[in-house]
N, C-alpha and C positions, 0 to 999 in steps of 0.2 A: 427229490423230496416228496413227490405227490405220487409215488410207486405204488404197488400193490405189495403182494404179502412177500415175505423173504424167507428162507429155504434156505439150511443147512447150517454152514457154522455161523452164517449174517443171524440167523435165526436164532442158535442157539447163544450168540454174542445178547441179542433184545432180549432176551429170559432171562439170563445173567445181570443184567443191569439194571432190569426189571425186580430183581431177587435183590439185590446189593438196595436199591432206593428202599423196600419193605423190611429190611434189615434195619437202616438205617432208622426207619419211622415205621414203629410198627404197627401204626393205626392205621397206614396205608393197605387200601384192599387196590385188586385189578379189578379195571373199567369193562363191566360185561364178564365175563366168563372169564378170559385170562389176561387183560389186558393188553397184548401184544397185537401190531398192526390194526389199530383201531381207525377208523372210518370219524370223520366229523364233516359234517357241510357247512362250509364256511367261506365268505369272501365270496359269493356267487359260484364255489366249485364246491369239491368235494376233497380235503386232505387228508392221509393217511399218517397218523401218528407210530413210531415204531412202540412206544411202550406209554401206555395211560396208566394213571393210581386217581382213585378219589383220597379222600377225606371224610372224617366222619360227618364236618362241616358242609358236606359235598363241592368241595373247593378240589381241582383237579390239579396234577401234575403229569407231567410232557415231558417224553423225554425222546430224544433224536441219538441215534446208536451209530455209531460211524466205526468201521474197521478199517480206515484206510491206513494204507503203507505210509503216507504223505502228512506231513505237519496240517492241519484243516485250515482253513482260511476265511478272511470275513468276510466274505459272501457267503458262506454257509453257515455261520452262526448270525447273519443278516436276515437271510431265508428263513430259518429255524425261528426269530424270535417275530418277523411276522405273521408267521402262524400264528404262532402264540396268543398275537394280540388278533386277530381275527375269530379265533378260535372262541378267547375274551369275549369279545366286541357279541358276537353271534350266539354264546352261551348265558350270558349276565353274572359268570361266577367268576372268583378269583382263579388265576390259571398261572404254576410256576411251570417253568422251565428249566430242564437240564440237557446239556449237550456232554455225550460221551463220545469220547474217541481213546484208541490204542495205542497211540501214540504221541501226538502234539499239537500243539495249536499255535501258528504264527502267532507276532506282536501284534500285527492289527486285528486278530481274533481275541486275544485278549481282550484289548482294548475295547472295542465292542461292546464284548459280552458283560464286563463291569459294567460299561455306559446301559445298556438298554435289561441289567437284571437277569442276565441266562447265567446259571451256575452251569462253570466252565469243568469237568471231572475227566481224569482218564484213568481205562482200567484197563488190563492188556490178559487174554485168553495164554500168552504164552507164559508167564508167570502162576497161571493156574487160576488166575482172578484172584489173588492171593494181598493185593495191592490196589487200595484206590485213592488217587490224587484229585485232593480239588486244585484251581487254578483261578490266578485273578489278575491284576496289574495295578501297584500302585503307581500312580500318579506321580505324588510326592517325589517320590525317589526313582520315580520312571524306567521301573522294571517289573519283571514276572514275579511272582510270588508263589510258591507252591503252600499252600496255607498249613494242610494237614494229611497226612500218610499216615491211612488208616489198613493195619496189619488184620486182615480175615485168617479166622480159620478154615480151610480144607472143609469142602461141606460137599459130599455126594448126595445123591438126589432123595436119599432115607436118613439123610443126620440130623440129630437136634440142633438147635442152633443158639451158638455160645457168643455172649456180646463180644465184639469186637475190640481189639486193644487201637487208644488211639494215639497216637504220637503225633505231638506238634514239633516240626523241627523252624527253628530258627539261624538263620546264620549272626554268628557272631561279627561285631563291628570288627572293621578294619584298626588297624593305630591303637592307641592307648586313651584311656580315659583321663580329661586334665581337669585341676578343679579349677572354677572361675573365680 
C-alpha cells in the first residue's frame, strides 16, 4: 500500500477509475497535474495514494485500485481506510474513500468497509470498464448487496462523454406477499 508509481495495465487500470470517479462527479479535478499515484506525508511517513480528486470545496477523494485475481480482504480495505484517516487527521480536510477492485470483496471486506465509510466499487478491464458495481452489506438481512450497475459507454481516449445509464437492480422477495 505505500508503493511507488505502477506501470502498465496497474497503471492504466488507476486512469480508468480515476476517469470513471470524474465521470461520475464532474466537479471532480486530479490532485496536481493528473492525479495518479499521489505522494501525501502522513502518520510520520509518507503514503502513496493510486488516484486523488479534489473538490471545488477542496475536500479530497482517495481512491486504492486493486487488480487482483483474488476476492480482497479486510485487511486491505482496513489498511486503505487508515490512510484515509491519517491523510484526514494530517490535512484538516474532509477526505472520501473508494476502494476498487476487479473482482470481489470478501464478507468481512464488506463488512468493514460499510462500518468504517470506504465506498466498496468494482470495475473489471476485461468487460471493457463497460460495468461499475458499488457494494455494501446489510446488516439487517446480513448479506452483500450490489446497490447499483452502472452501464458506460465505450469511451476511447478522443470521445465525448455521454452520461451514463444507471440501473438499480433489486432482487425480488422470496414467497408471496400476505395481508395481515
Amino acid at each position: 500500500m505505500t508503493g511507488g508509481k505502477a506501470f502498465g495495465v496497474n497503471r492504466d487500470y488507476q486512469v480508468e477509475c480515476r476517469n470513471l470517479l470524474m465521470r461520475r462527479d464532474t466537479a471532480l479535478k486530479p490532485y496536481g497535474t493528473e492525479g495518479i499515484d499521489v505522494r501525501f506525508r502522513a502518520g510520520g511517513t509518507t503514503w502513496t495514494f493510486d488516484v486523488v480528486l479534489t473538490s471545488p470545496n477542496d475536500c479530497l477523494v482517495v481512491a486504492e485500485c486493486r487488480r487482483w485475481a483474488t476476492p480482497v480482504k479486510q485487511e486491505a480495505v482496513a489498511g486503505f481506510a487508515k490512510k484515509v484517516d491519517l491523510v484526514r487527521d494530517a490535512r484538516r480536510v474532509p477526505v472520501a474513500g473508494v476502494f476498487f477492485v476487479k473482482t470481489a470483496y470478501q464478507v468481512g471486506a464488506l463488512r468493514l468497509g460499510d462500518y468504517l465509510g470506504i465506498q466498496l466499487a468494482a470495475v473489471s478491464e476485461e468487460d471493457g470498464f463497460s460495468h461499475l458495481y458499488f457494494y455494501r452489506w446489510d446488516h439487517t438481512k446480513n448479506r452483500r448487496i450490489r446497490d447499483a450497475v452502472i452501464f458506460l459507454p465505450f469511451l476511447g481516449p478522443t470521445s465525448r462523454v455521454f452520461p451514463p445509464t444507471v440501473t438499480v437492480k433489486r432482487r425480488r422477495a422470496r414467497g408471496r406477499l400476505t395481508r395481515g
